[in-house]
C-alpha positions as CSV (number, residue, x, y, z in Angstrom):
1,X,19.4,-10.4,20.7
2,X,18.3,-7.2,19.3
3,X,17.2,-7.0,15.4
4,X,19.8,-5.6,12.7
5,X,19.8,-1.9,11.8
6,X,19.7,-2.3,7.9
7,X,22.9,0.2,8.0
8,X,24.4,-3.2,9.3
9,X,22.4,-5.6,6.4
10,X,24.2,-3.4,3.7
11,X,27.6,-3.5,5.6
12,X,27.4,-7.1,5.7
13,X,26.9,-6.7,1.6
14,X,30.2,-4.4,1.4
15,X,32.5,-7.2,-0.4
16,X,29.9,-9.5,-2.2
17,X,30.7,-9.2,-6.1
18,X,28.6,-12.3,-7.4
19,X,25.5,-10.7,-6.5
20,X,23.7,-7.3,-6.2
21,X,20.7,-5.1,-7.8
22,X,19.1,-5.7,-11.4
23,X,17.6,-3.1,-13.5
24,X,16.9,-3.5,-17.1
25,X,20.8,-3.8,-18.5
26,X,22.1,-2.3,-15.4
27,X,24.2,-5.0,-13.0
28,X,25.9,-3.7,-9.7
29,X,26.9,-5.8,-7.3
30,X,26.4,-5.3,-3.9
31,X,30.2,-4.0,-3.3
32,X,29.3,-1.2,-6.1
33,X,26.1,-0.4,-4.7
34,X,27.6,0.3,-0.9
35,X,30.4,2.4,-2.5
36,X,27.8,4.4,-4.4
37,X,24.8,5.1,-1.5
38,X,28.0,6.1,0.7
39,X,29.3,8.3,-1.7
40,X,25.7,10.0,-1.3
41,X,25.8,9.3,2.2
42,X,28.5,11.9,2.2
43,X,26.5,14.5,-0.1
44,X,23.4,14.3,2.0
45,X,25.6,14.8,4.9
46,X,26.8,17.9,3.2
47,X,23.8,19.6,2.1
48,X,21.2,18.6,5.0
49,X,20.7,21.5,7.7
50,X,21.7,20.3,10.9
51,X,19.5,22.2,12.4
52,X,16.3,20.6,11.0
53,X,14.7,16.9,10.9
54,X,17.4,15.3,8.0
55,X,14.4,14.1,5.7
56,X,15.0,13.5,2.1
57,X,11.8,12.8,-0.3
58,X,12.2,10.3,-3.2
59,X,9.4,11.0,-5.8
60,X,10.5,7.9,-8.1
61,X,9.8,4.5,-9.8
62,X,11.4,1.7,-8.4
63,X,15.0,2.5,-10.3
64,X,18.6,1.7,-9.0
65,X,18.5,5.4,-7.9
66,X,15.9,4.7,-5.1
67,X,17.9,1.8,-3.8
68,X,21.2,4.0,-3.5
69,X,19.1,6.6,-1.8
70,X,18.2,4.3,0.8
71,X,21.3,3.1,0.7
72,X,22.9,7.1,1.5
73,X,19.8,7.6,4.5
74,X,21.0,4.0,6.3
75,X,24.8,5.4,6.2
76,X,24.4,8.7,6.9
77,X,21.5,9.2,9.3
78,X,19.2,10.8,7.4
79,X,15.1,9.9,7.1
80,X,13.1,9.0,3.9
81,X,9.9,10.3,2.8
82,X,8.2,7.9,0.0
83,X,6.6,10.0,-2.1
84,X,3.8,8.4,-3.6
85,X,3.9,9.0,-7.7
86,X,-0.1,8.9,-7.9
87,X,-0.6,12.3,-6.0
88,X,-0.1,15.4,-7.3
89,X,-0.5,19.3,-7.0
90,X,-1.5,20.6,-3.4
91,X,-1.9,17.2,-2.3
92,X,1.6,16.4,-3.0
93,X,3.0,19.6,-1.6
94,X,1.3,19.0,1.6
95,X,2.6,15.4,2.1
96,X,6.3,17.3,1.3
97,X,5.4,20.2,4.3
98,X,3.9,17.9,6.7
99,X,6.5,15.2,6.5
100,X,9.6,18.0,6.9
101,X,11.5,17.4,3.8
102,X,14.2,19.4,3.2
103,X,15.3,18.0,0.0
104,X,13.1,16.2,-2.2
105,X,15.0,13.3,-5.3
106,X,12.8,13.1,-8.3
107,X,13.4,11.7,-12.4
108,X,12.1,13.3,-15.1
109,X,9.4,11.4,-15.8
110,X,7.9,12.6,-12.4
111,X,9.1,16.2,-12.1
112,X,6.3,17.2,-13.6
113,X,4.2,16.6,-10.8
114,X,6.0,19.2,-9.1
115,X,6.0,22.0,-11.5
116,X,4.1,25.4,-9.9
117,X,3.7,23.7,-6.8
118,X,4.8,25.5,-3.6
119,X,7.2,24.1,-1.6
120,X,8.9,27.0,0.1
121,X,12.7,26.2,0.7
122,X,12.5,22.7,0.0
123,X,15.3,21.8,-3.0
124,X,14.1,19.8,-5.6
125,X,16.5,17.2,-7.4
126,X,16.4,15.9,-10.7
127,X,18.9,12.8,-11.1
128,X,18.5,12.6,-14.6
129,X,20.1,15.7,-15.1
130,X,23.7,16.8,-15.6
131,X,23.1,18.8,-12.0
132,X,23.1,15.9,-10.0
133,X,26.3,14.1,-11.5
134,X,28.0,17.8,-10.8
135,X,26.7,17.6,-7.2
136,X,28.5,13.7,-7.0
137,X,31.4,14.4,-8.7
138,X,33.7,15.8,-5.5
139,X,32.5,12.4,-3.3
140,X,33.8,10.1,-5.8
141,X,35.9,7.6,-3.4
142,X,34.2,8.8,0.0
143,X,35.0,7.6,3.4
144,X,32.0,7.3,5.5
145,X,31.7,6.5,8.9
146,X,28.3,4.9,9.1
147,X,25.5,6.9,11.1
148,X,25.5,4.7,15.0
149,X,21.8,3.9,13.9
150,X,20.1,1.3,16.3
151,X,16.8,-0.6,15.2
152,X,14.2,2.1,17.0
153,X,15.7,5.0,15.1
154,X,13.4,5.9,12.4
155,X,14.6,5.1,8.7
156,X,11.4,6.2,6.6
157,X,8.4,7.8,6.7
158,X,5.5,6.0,4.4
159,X,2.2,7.7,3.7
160,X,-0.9,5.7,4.4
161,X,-4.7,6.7,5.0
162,X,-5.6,7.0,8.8
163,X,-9.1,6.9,10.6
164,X,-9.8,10.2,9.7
165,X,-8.9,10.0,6.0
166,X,-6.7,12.7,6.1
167,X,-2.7,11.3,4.8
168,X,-0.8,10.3,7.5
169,X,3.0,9.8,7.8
170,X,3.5,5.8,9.3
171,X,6.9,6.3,11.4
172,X,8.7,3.3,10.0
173,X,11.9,2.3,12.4
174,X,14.8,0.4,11.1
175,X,13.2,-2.9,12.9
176,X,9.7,-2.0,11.0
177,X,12.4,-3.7,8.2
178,X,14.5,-5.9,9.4
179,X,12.7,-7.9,11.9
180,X,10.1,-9.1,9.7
181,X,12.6,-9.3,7.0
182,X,14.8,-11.8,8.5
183,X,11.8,-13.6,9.9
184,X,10.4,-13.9,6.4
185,X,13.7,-15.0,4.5
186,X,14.1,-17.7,7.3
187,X,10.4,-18.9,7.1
188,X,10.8,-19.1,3.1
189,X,14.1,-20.2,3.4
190,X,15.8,-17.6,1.3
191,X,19.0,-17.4,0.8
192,X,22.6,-16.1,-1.1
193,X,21.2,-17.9,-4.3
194,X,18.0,-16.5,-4.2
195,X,16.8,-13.2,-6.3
196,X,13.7,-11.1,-5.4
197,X,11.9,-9.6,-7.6
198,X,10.3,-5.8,-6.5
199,X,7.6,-4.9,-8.9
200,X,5.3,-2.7,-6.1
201,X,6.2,1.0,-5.7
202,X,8.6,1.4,-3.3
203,X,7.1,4.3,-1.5
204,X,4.8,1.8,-0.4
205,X,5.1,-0.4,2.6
206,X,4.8,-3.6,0.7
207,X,7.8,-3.3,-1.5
208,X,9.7,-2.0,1.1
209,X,9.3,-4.6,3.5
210,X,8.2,-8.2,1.6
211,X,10.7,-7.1,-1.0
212,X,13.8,-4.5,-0.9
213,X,14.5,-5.7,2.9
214,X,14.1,-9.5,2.9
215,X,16.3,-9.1,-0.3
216,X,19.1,-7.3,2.1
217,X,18.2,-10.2,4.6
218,X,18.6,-12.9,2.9
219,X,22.0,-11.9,1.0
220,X,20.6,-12.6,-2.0
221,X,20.0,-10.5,-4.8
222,X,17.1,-7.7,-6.0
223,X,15.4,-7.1,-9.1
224,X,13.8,-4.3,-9.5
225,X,10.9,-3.0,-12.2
226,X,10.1,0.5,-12.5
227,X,6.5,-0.2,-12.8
228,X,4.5,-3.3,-12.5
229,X,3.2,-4.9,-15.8
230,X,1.2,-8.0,-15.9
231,X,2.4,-9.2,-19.7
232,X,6.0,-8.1,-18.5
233,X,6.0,-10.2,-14.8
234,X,7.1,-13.8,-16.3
235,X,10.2,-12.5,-19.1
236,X,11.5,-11.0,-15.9
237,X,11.1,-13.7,-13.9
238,X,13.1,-15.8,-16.1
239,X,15.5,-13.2,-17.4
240,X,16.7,-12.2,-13.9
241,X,16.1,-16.4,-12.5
242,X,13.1,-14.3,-9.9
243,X,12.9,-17.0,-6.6
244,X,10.6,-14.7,-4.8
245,X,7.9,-11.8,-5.4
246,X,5.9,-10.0,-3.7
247,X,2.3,-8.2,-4.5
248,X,-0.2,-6.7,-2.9
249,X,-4.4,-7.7,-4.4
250,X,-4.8,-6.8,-7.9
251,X,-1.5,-7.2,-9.9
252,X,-2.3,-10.8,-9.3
253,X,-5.4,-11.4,-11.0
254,X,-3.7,-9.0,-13.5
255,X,-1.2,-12.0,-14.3
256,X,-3.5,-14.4,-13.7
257,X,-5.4,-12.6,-16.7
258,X,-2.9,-12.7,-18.9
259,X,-3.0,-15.9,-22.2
260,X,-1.8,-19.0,-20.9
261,X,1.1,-20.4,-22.7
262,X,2.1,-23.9,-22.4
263,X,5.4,-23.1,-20.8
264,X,4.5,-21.1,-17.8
265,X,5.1,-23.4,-15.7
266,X,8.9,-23.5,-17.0
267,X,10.1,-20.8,-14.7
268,X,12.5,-20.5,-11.3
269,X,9.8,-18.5,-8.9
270,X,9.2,-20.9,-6.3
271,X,7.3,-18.6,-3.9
272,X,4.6,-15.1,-4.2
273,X,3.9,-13.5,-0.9
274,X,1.8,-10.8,-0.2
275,X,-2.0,-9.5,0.8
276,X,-5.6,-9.5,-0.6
277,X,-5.2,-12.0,-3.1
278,X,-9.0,-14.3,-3.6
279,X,-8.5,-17.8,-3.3
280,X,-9.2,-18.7,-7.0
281,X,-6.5,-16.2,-8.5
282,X,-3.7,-17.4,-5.8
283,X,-4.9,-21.1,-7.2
284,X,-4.6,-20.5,-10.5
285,X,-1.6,-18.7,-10.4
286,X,-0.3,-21.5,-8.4
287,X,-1.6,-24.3,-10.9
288,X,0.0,-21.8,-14.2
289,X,3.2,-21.3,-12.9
290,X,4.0,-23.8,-10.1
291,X,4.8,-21.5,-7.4
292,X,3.3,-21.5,-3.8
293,X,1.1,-18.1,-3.2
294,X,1.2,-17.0,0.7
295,X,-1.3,-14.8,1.4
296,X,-1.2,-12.5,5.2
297,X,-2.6,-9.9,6.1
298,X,-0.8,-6.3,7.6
299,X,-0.8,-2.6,7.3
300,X,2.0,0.1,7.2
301,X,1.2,0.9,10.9
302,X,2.2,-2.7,11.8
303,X,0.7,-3.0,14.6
304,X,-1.5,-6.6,13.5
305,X,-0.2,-9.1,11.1
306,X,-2.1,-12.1,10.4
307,X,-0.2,-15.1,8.4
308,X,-1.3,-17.2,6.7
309,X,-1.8,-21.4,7.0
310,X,-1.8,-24.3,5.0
311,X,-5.5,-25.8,5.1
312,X,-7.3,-22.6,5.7
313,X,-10.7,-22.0,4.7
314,X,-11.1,-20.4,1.5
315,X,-10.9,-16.6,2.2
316,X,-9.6,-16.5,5.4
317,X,-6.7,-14.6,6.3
318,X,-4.9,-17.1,8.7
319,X,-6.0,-17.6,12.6
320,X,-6.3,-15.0,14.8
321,X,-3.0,-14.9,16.4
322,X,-2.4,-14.8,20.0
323,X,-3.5,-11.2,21.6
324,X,-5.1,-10.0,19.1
325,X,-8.9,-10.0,19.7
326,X,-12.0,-9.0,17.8
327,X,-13.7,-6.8,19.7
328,X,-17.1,-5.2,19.5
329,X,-16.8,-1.5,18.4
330,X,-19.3,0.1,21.8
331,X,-19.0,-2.5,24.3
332,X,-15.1,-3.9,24.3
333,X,-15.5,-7.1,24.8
334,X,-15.2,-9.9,22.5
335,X,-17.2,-11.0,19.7
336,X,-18.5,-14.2,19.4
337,X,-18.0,-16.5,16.6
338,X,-19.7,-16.2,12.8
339,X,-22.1,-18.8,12.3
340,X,-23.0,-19.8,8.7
341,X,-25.9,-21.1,6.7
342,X,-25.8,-24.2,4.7
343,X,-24.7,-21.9,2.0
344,X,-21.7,-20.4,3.6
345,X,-23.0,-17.2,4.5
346,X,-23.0,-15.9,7.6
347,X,-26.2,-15.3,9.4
348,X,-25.2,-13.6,12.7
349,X,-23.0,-10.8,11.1
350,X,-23.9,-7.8,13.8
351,X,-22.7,-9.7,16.5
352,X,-19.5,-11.7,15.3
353,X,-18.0,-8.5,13.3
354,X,-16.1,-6.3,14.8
355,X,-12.6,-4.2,15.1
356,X,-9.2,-6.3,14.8
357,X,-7.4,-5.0,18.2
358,X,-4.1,-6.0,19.9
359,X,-4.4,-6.4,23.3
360,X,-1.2,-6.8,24.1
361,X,0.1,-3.2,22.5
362,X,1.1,-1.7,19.9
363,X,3.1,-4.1,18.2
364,X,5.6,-2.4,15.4
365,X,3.3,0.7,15.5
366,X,6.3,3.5,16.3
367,X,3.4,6.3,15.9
368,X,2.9,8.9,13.0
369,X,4.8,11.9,12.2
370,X,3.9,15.2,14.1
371,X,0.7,13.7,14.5
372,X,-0.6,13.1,18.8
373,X,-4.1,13.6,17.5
374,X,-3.7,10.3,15.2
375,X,-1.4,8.2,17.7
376,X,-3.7,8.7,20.4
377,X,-6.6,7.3,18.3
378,X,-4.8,4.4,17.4
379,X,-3.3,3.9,20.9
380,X,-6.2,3.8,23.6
381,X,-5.9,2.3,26.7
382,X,-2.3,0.3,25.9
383,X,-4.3,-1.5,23.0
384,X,-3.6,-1.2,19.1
385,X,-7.2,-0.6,17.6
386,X,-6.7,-1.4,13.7
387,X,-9.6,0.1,12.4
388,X,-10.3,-3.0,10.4
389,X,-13.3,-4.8,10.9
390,X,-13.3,-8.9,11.1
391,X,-14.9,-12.0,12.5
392,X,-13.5,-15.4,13.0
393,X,-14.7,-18.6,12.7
394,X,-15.5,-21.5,15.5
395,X,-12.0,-22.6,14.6
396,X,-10.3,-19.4,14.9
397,X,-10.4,-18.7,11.1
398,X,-10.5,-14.8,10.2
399,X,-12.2,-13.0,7.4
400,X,-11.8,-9.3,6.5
401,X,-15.1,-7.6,6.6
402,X,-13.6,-4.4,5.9
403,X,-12.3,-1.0,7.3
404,X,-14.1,1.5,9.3
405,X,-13.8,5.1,10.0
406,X,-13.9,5.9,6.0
407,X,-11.3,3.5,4.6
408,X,-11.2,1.9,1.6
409,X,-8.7,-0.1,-0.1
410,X,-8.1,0.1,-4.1
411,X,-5.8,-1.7,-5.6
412,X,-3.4,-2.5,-2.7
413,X,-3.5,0.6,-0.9
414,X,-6.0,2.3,1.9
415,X,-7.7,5.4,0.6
416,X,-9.7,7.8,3.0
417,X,-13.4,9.0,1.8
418,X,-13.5,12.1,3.3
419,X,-10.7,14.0,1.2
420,X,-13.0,12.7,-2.1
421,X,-15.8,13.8,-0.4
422,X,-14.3,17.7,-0.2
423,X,-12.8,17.2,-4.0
424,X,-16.0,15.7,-4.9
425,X,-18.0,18.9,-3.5
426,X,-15.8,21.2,-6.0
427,X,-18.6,20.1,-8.7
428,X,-21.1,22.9,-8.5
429,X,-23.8,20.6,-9.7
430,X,-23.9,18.3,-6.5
431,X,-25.4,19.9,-2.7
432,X,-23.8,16.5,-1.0
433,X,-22.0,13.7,-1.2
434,X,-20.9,10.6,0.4
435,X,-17.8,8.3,-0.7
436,X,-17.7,4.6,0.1
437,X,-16.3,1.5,-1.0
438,X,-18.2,-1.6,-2.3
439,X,-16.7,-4.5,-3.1
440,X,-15.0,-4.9,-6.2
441,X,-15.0,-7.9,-8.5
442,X,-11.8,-9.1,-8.5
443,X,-10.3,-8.2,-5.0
444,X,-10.3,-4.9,-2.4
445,X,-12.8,-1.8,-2.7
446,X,-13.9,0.4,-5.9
447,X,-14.8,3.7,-5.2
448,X,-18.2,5.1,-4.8
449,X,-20.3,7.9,-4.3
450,X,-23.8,9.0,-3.6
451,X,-24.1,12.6,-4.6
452,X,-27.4,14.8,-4.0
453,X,-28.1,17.4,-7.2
454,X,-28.3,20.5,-6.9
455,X,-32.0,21.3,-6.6
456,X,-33.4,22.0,-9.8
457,X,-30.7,20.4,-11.5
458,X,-30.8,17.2,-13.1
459,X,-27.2,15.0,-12.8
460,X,-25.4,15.4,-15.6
461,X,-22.9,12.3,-16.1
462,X,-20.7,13.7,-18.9
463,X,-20.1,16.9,-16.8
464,X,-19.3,14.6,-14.3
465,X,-16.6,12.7,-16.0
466,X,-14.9,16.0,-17.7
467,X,-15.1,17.5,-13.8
468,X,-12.8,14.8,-12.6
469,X,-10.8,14.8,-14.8
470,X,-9.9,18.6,-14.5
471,X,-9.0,17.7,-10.6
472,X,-5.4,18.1,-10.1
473,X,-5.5,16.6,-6.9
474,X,-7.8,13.8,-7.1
475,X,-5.1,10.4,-7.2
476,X,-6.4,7.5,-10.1
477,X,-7.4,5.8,-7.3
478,X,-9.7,7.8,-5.9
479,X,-11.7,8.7,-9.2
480,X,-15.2,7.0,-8.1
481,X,-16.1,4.4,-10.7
482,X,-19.8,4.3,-9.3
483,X,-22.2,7.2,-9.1
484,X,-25.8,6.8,-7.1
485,X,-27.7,9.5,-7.6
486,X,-30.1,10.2,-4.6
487,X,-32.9,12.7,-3.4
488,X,-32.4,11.7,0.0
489,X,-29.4,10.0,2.6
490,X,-29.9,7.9,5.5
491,X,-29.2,9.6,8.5
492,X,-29.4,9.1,12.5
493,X,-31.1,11.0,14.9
494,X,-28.1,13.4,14.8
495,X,-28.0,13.6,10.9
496,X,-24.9,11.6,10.5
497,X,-25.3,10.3,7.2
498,X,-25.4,6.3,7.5
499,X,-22.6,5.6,4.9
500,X,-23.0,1.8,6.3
501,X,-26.1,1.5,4.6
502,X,-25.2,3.0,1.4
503,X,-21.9,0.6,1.3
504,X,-24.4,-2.2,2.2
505,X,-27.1,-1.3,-0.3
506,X,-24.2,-1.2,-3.2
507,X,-25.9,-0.7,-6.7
508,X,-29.1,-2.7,-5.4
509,X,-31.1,0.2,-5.0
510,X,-34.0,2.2,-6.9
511,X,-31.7,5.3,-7.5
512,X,-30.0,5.6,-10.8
513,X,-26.6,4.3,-10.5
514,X,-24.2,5.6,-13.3
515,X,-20.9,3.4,-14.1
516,X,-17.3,3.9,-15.4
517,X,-14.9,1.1,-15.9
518,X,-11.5,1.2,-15.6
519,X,-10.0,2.8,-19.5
520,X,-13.4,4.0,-20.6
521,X,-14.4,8.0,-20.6
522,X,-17.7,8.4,-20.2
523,X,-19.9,7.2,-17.5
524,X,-22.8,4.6,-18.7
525,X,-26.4,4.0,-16.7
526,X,-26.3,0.8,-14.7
527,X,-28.3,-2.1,-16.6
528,X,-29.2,-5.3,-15.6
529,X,-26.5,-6.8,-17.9
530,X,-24.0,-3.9,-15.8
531,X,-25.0,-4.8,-12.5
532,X,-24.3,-9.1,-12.8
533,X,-20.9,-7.6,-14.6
534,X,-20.3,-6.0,-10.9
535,X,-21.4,-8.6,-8.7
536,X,-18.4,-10.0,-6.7
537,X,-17.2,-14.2,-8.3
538,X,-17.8,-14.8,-4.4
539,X,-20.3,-14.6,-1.1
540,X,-19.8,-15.8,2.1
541,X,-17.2,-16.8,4.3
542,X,-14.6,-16.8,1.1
543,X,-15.2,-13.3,-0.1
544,X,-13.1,-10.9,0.8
């Protein structure tokens, strides 16, 4: 039996009235929310050129508009772009060009990051504005004939960082949804009575699938929150009666951080799912508010998914799953198993690490967008390489051991190095530079660079800070927090520069390493009193 289209999850929704989306004070019930994303089916049907790819951008936080956009592309045919809300300037305009939009939705409080950009003939939308109720008004009460989708036609287009660290458009079919989806709601055994709470943006592979579609799935309701807020999480958990949540790394130990209260455990979530969560945040969260954190692993590309067990060891993702192999990055074959040390570290890490690969094929990888180059790096020989690096235990245990080819993940999503690394060499006081990530305290990557002065130039750190922050196109996430300041880089024989050993070396080094923490302006020079600040709560096997 094939998968579901979600044209066909949203059809099924068509005359439910006790149920629907959540927003703030806004209630529509699912029968409401089909008859509006048809009525925009119709417009986009209208104002799309036939004669090029139907691709709609939605620059927006996770409001009831997004949903009925998404809603108007499953009925009408049409693709979306997620726009990610982080990126601005040129770097925005060339996700836009590259990923064919013809129209791009935005709200007010994002326009902004459009304003003397140039994006040719591509229309730009406000839906805050008195224009876009105009533009609705003459589809009030449309008839529409649902697009003949089937699961392999492509829904959405999702942004993530490739091997290359260039941005990269993830071709994201209706199955990419649905089939996990429905396997998730039937694995947590969510239902009609359940509500799911989307807090993630929804440009971003996580909400889309561990949230907006396994709401769809289970024929339960969605909550949505335009942005995620730690202090904000449990009032909506018990003003909407939240069952399920999803998350991606940090926004965990955000909550986690917040005062205890003695009530938290009087809530209805029963279950958080989601990715790169440590083992003591997912406990305590557990122990605070009595819910059961599930913790897999997965990218946009979805070709590899790794669930998680009950009983694993402390910072492993779940057991290698069957035809998926680890397999050493020059020879191909397999790597053995990590051995550990009486103190849980792992002593023969060359050998057992190496590149998470499906064997089998590509699994729910459909490709990137207008990119051949990309696919066929991803794609060799049949197998799905994953670019993520990995070793497993003598009982089939994995642990992350991180991304190669430049990635880095920060705060839930995978950043490249190399378009820093060109941003970066804007600053007329550096001659080179190198970006990285190093393991972050609390969960994922932070940012850093090595930078070599100018000669005859001294680094100067407050120049520095004002120079990034006069960088249009540099994301929040990719403003380096760490700055090593070095006379020389390692190199090979052919001059590569051995970014390895910089990532491995971290702030332990006799270079002056310069600091910036999340909120503060000014970088600071890295003390002893800094540096045990930085060090990861973990080591070994349960670091992640």
């Amino acid at each position: 039996m094939s998968a579901p289209t979600l044209t066909d999850l949203l059809e099924q929704l068509a005359e439910v009235d006790d149920r629907g989306l959540r927003f703030e004070d806004v209630e529509l019930s699912w029968r409401e929310h089909v008859v509006l994303s048809r009525r925009r089916a119709a417009l986009l049907r209208d104002l799309l050129d036939e004669t090029s790819p139907p691709h709609i951008g939605i620059l927006m936080d996770n409001i009831p508009e997004f949903s009925l956009l998404l809603g108007a592309a499953a009925f009408s045919g049409a693709v979306v772009v997620g726009l990610n809300t982080t990126r601005r300037g040129e770097a925005l305009a060339c996700d836009i060009a590259l990923a064919d939009c013809q129209v791009v939705f935005t709200e007010a409080a994002h326009s902004a990051l459009l304003e003397g950009v140039e994006l040719g003939d591509v229309r730009v939308i406000e839906i805050d504005t008195p224009e876009w109720t105009t533009m609705l008004a003459p589809y009030t009460g449309a008839v529409v004939e649902p697009a003949a989708t089937s699961p392999g036609d492509l829904f959405m287009l999702i942004f993530t960082s490739g091997t290359s660290g260039d941005p990269k458009a993830v071709r994201c079919t209706h199955r990419k949804f649905t089939e996990p989806a429905a396997m998730l709601a039937a694995r947590f055994g969510l239902g009609p009575d359940d509500t799911v709470y989307v807090s993630m943006p929804m440009f971003h592979s996580n909400a889309m699938i561990a949230g907006w579609s396994i709401g769809l799935a289970a024929r339960g309701s969605i909550a949505l929150r335009r942005r995620f807020s730690a202090s904000g999480f449990l009032p909506d958990v018990r003003r909407f009666g939240v069952t399920f949540a999803n998350y991606v790394g940090k926004p965990l130990s955000y909550i986690v951080a917040t005062p205890e209260r003695p009530d938290d455990h009087d809530n209805p979530l029963r279950i958080m799912y989601g990715n790169e969560a440590s083992a003591a945040h997912a406990a305590e969260f557990a122990r605070r508010f009595g819910a059961r954190v599930i913790d897999g692993f997965g990218s946009t590309e979805g070709g590899i998914s790794i669930a998680s067990v009950p009983g694993a060891p402390a910072g492993a993702l779940g057991r290698l799953p069957e035809g998926v192999e680890i397999l050493d990055p020059e020879t191909g074959l397999p790597c053995p198993p990590a051995e550990f040390d009486a103190d849980g570290r792992i002593v023969n890490a060359d050998a057992a690490t190496g590149e998470l690969v499906n064997v089998r094929g590509p699994g729910l990888f459909d490709g990137y967008y207008a990119n051949p180059a990309a696919d066929a790096e991803r794609l060799r020989g049949g197998r799905y390489h994953s670019g993520d690096l990995a070793y497993r235990d003598a009982e089939g245990f994995v642990y992350f051991a991180g991304r190669s080819s430049g990635w880095l993940r920060v705060d839930g999503e995978n950043l490249g190095a190399a378009p820093i690394e060109r941003i970066l060499m804007r600053y007329d006081g550096v001659a080179q530079v190198s970006v990285y990530g190093v393991p972050d305290r609390q969960v994922g990557d932070r940012v850093m660079a090595a930078v070599i002065p100018v000669a005859g130039k001294d680094f100067d750190p407050v120049a520095f800070a004002r120079f990034l922050e006069a960088q249009t196109d540099l994301g929040p996430k990719q403003i380096p927090s760490l700055i090593r300041v070095c006379r020389e880089f390692p190199r090979t024989a052919t001059f590569k520069v051995l970014t390895r050993s910089l990532a491995a070396e971290r702030w332990h080094c006799s270079d002056p390493v310069w600091v910036r923490e999340r909120g503060d302006s000014e970088f600071r020079l890295l003390s002893a009193e800094l540096t045990h600040l930085l060090e990861p709560a973990t080591t070994g096997p349960s670091a992640r």
